[in-house]
C-alpha positions, 0 to 999 in steps of 0.5 A: 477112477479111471486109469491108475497113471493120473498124473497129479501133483502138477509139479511146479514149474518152470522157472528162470530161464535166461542168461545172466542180463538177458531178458525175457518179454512180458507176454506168453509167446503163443507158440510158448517157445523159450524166450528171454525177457526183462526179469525186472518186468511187471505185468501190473495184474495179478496171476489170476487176471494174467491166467484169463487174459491168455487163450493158450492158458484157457485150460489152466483157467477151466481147471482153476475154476473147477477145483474153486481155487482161483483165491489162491491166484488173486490172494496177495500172498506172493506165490510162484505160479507154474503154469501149464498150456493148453498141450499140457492138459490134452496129454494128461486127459488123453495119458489118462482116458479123459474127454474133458477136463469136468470128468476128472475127479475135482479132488485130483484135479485140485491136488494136482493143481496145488502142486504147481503152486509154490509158497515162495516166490522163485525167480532168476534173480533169486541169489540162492538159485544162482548155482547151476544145477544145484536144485533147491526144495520148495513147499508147494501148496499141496504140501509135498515138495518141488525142487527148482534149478537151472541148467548151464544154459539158465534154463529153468528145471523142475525136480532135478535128480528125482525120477522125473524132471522137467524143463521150463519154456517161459520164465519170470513172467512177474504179475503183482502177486509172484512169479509165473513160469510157464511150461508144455507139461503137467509135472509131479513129484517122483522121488529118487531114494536119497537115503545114504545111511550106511548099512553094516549089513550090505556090501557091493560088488560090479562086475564088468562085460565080458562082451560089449560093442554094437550092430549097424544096418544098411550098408554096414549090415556085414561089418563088426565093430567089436574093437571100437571104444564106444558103443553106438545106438541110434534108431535112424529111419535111414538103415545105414544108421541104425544101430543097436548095442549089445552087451554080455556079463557073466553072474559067475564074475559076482565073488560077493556072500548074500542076498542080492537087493539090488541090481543095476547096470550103468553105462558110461557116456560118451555123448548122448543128444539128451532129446528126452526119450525112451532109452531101453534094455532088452534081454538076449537070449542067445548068449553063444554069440562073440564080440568079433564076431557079431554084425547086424546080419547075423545078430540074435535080436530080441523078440519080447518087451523090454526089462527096463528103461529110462528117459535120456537126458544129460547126464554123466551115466545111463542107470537102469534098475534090474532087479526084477529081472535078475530075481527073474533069472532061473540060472547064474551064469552068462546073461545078455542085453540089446540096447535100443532106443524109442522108435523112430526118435533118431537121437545119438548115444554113445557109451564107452567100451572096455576097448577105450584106453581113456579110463572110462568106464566100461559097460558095467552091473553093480549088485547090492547084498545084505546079509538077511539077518534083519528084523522090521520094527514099527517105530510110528504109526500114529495115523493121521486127519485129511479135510474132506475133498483134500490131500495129506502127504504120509511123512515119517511123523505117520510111519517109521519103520526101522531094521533096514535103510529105508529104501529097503523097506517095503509096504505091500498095499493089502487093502487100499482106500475105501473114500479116496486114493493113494498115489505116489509119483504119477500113478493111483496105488492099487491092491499089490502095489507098494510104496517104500520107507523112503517114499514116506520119509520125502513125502512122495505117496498122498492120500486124496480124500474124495469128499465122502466118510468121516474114516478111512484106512490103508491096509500094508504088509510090510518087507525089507530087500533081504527078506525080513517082514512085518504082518498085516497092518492098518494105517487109519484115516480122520476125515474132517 
């Protein structure tokens, strides 16, 4: 197993990209960037035929080879095919300590590759993607599911409002079997819990910064920005530009009973040039500085590793989960925050201060409490058969446990698979890790055999947010 970020489930793909009448040209431009073409144009060959006959899917066509799946590309059976190029393997194999394509094992190799085939066949000028980003599921060949949409702009989307999404490069490209979509990444399914069953047992209560506003560097180092209506952060190279934002919240504001299950800051936005970069949250340890009286000269920057972060993009609010963290917290009183951007990326972010007068949002955490009072039950665990060298999507036909929303309910892996790998998202679970209720209910953990035994097993501990907890359980395996 080589590092526990492989990638797998190569989600699928991009898709429509183009404005109503526009279209898009029938080859693969080399530099794969965004172009319009004919979306009533034929390539007059099947996926496979068109997979060969383009040296910047050489990759894609090794991959293809070595997983022995090139039947599903030259079937008749229409499929919509994603595509990624060249650049898309060399990240994966170097996102993952790969030389080449051959020392990846072929069972993760062909479940990633059946990710990025879609049994239906999903084009623009499909009616019921004509909603702009309204994503739809679709089943992909490795069985789980992958959500299509379009931007406003008509660019294709892959998962849209799960954890990760992706955006497509080349559309509609149309071989006599289906659709081909093309895009720079190798994508997989990460799920954003979906679950909206109320709980009589959980409240909610937000609390509001008592101190919010930023710092700038260079020629504005002495300057205070504690009036302004918006924070600003961007990580210019140019310190007159730089800037970094600063936020504190009192614990002691949170009026609430229970235990606290979950943990969230938001943040709204004002403007955010969406480059897709890592936007993070640092803990402040000094929390005797004030909003009038904070600049870039004398602020207390942090010096550990950040506590959270997510990807930008457009999107009305920036949500970061810091539950970890506050579990963490040896006190309840004030706590503090630096917000920053990935180094040198030089985007543009704006968040609303409690100073706007428009009625946004200020700078605020939302805590989530559950009383404590419930108890798991092991609804389903029935087991279930994979083929040897293929990959099973755990559902809740599998496993069912109830007494908390599934979100909250958490399986601790004790032992993990002897013949094969369990993956959830991007990542190999190990020993200690956990996947959730929610997890199996949208099918985002699988089981990859790799080609050996005739039984297997997944040892899991099971909790729920507010402390209830299952003993020591196994889930078995058929290998056929």
């Amino acid at each position: 197993m080589k590092n526990n970020k492989i990638l797998l489930y190569a989600a699928m793909g991009v898709f429509f990209s183009v404005v109503l009448s526009a279209f898009f040209s029938c080859e693969i431009q080399e530099d794969f960037s965004y172009k319009n073409s004919g979306s009533t144009a034929e390539l007059d060959i099947n996926a496979w035929a068109y997979i060969q006959k383009n040296d910047s899917l050489a990759l894609l066509e090794e991959a293809i080879k070595l997983t022995e799946t090139q039947n599903l590309y030259e079937s008749s059976s229409k499929r919509t095919f994603i595509a990624p190029t060249n650049e898309a393997f060399k990240k994966y194999l170097t996102d993952n300590s790969y030389q080449d394509l051959s020392e990846v094992p072929v069972p993760i190799l062909r479940n990633a590759i059946k990710y990025h085939i879609v049994n239906a066949v999903v084009s623009f000028d499909d009616p019921n993607i004509s909603e702009r980003n309204n994503p739809l599921p679709y089943p992909s060949e490795n069985g789980q599911t992958i959500y299509l949409s379009r931007t406003s702009a008509y660019t294709g989307l892959i998962n849209e409002g799960t954890n990760k999404q992706w955006e497509i490069i080349t559309s509609n490209l149309k071989p006599t079997n289906g659709v081909i979509h093309v895009l720079s990444s190798i994508v997989y399914f990460s799920a954003r819990s979906t679950s909206n069953t109320p709980d009589p047992e959980v409240v909610r209560d937000t609390i509001f910064a008592i101190a919010d506003t930023y710092v700038n560097g260079g020629s504005n180092s002495g300057t205070n920005y504690g009036s302004a209506d918006r924070i600003r952060v961007k990580s210019a190279a140019n310190t007159d530009f730089l800037r970094k934002g600063f936020l504190m919240f009192n614990l002691k504001d949170f009026d609430k009973p229970g235990v606290v299950v979950e943990m969230n800051l938001e943040l709204d936005v004002k403007f955010t040039a969406a480059k897709g970069i890592d936007f993070d949250i640092y803990e402040v340890k000094d929390t005797l500085w004030t909003e009038v009286g904070i600049n870039f000269n004398n602020a207390p920057f942090p010096t550990t590793d950040r506590i959270a972060t997510i990807t930008t993009s457009k999107i009305a609010t920036f949500e970061f989960d810091l539950i970890d963290y506050y579990k963490g917290l040896t006190h309840n009183g004030k706590i503090a925050f630096m917000l920053d951007q990935e180094e040198g990326k030089d985007e543009t972010d704006e968040f609303w201060t409690k100073e706007n007068t428009g009625g946004n949002n200020a700078p605020m955490l939302i805590a989530r409490f559950a009383s404590g009072n419930t108890t798991l039950i092991i609804e389903k665990n029935t087991g279930f058969s994979v083929a040897s060298g293929e990959a099973y999507a755990l559902n809740k036909n599998v496993l069912e446990v109830s007494g908390s929303i599934p979100a909250d309910i958490s399986f601790s892996i004790q032992q993990a698979p002897q013949n094969g790998w369990l993956v959830r998202g991007a990542s190999i679970l190990q020993v200690g890790d956990s996947f959730t209720q929610e997890d199996i209910d949208v099918m985002n953990v699988v089981y990859i055999n790799n080609g050996t035994g005739t039984q297997d097993a997944i040892t899991v501990a099971g909790k729920d947010k507010a402390g209830a907890t299952l003993a020591a359980f196994d889930i078995n395996i058929t290998i056929q």
